[in-house]
C-alpha positions in Angstrom: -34.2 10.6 -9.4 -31.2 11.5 -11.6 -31.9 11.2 -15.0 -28.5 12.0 -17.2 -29.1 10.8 -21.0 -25.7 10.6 -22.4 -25.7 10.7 -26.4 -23.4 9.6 -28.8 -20.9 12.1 -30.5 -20.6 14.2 -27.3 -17.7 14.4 -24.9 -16.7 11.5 -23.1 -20.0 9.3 -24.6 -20.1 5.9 -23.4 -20.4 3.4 -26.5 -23.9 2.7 -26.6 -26.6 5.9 -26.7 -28.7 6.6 -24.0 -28.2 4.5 -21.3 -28.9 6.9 -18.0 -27.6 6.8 -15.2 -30.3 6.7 -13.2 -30.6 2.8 -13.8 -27.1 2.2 -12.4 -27.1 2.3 -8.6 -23.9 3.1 -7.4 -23.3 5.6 -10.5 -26.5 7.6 -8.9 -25.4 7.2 -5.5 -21.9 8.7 -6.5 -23.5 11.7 -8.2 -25.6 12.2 -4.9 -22.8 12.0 -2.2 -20.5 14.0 -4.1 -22.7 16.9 -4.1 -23.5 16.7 -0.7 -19.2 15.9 0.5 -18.0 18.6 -1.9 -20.2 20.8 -3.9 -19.5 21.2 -7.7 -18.0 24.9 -7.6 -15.8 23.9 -4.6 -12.3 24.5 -5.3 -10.8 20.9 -7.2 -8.3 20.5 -4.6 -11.1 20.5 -2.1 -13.1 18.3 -4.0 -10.3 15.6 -3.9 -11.3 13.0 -1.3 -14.7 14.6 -2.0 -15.2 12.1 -5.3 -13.6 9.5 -3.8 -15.7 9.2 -0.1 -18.8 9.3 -3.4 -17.3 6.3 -5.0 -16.4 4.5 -1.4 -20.2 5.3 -0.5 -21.8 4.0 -3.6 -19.7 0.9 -3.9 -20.2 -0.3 -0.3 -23.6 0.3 0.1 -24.3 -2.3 -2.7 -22.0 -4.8 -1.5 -23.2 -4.6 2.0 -26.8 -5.3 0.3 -24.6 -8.1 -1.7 -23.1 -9.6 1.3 -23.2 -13.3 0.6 -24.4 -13.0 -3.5 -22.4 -12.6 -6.3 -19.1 -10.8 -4.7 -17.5 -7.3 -4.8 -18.4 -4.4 -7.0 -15.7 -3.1 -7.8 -16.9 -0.3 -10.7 -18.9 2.2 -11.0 -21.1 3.2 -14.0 -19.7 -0.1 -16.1 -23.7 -0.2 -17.5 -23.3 3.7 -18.4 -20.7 3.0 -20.2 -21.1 -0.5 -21.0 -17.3 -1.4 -20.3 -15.7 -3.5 -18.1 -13.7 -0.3 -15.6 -17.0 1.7 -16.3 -16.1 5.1 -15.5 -13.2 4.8 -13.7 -9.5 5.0 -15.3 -9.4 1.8 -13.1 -11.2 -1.3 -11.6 -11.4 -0.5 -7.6 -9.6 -4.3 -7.4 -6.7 -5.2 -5.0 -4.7 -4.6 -8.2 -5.0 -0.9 -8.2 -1.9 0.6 -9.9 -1.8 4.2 -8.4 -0.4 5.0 -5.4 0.1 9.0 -3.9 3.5 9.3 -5.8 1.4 9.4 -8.9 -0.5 12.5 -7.8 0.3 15.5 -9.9 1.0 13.4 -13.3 -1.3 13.0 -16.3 -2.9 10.3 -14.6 -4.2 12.2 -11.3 -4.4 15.8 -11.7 -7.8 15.7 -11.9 -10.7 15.3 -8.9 -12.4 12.5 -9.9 -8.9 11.5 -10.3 -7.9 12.2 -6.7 -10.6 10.5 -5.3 -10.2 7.4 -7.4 -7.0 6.6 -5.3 -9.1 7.6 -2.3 -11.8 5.2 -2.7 -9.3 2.3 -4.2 -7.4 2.7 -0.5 -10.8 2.7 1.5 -11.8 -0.3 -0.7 -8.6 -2.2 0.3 -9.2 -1.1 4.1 -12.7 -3.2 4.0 -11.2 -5.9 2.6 -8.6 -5.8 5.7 -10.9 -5.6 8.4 -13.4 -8.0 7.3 -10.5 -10.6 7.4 -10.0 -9.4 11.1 -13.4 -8.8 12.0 -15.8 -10.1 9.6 -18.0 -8.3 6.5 -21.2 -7.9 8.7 -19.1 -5.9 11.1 -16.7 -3.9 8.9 -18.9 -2.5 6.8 -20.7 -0.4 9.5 -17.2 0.4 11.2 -16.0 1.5 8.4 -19.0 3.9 7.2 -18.9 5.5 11.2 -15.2 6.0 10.3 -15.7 8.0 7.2 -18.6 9.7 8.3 -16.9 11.1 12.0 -13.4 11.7 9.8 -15.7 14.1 7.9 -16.3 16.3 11.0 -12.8 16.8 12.3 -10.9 17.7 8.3 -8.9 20.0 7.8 -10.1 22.5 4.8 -9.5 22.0 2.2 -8.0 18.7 2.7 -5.2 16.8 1.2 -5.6 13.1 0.9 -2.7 13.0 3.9 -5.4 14.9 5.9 -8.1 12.7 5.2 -6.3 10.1 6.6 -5.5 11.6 9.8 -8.9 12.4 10.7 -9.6 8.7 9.9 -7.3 7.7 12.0 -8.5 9.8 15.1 -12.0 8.8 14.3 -10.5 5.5 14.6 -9.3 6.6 18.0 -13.3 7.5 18.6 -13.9 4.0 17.7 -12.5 3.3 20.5 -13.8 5.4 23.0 -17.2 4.4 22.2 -16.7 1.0 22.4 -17.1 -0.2 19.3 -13.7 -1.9 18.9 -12.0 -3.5 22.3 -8.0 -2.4 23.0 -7.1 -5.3 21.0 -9.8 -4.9 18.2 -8.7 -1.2 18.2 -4.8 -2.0 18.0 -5.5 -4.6 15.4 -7.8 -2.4 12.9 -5.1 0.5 13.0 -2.1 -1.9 12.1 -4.4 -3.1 9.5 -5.4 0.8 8.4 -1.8 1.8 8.2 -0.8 -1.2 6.5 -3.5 -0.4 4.2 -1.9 3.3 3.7 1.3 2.4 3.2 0.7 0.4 0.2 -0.8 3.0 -1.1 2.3 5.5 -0.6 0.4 7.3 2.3 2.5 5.8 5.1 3.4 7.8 8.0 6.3 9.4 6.0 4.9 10.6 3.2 4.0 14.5 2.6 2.6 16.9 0.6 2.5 20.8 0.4 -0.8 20.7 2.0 -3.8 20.3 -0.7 -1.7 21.7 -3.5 -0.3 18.4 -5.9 3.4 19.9 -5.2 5.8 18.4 -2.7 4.3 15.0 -2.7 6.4 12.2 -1.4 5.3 8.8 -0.8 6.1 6.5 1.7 5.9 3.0 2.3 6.6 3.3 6.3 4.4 2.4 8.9 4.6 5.0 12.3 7.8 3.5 14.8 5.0 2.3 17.2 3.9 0.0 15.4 7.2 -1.4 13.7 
């Protein structure tokens, strides 16, 4: 188990002295993943979905296990830090401020950053889907999706390509049957719906992983209006 004792008086302490890590779930389940996705000495503009497929892990594997309880977690480390946006610049709500215009200011320069947008948009798409398809079902979908997205990536990968090898491990969906024609046309309208909100519509580009060139767009592709 991870056992990170953070102190008072150093860099970015939480509030209240040694409170680990190890005793907050999805903050130990972040630290895990994002090893594994993107190790630490990676470049950071390969680790930039990196942190945020750790965060989307971490946070949906609890709220699968919460299914039916006490709603959405929508933080991660708030009990290592003992605030309310834990340690996060912001709550992984439907509120999210960022969008992929905002990549390459103060804001998001950094990975963990990055991946925060990364994980608010894949947070958004579950909330989608289960409206479509229902939370027993999404959550599974949507953890197959990640997971085969991660095997087709360009390298390093902007978040631009992380989507499109979502979306043709969406097309895998699919072929395996686990989403009918009409299931399958439904969750993409719903995944670039999702996107574009976020300023990662079908227009948007970027100078491929570098933060330069980055244009947002709110468009979904001409086939599906």
């Amino acid at each position: 188990r991870l056992r990170a004792t953070y102190r008072l008086g150093s860099p970015n302490s939480p509030s209240t002295p040694k409170r680990r890590c190890a005793s907050d779930g999805p903050g130990n389940r972040h630290s895990r993943d994002g090893g594994t996705l993107a190790p630490r000495r990676s470049p950071a503009r390969a680790r930039q979905p990196a942190e945020g497929v750790a965060d989307f892990f971490a946070l949906s594997i609890v709220n699968f296990r919460l299914l039916g309880g006490d709603g959405e977690l929508q933080v991660i480390g708030d009990w290592v830090t003992d605030t309310a946006r834990g340690m996060r610049r912001h709550r992984y709500d439907g509120s999210y401020p960022g969008t992929y215009g905002k990549l390459g200011t103060v804001e998001y320069r950094q990975p963990h950053d990055i991946g925060e947008l990364w994980c608010a948009t894949m947070m958004e798409l579950i909330r989608r889907w289960s409206t479509r398809f229902g939370t027993d079902r999404t959550y599974p979908l949507c953890w197959t999706l990640v997971l085969d997205s991660l095997k087709v990536v360009n390298t390093p990968p902007s978040l631009l390509d992380a989507r499109d090898a979502l979306e043709e491990a969406l097309d895998l969906l699919g072929d395996t049957g686990d989403l009918n024609e009409e299931d399958l046309e439904t969750a993409r309208m719903l995944f670039w719906e999702t996107f574009a909100r976020f300023g990662m519509g079908f227009e948007a580009t970027t100078n491929g992983a570098s933060l330069e060139g980055i244009v947002e767009s709110t468009r979904l592709p001409p086939r599906l209006g």
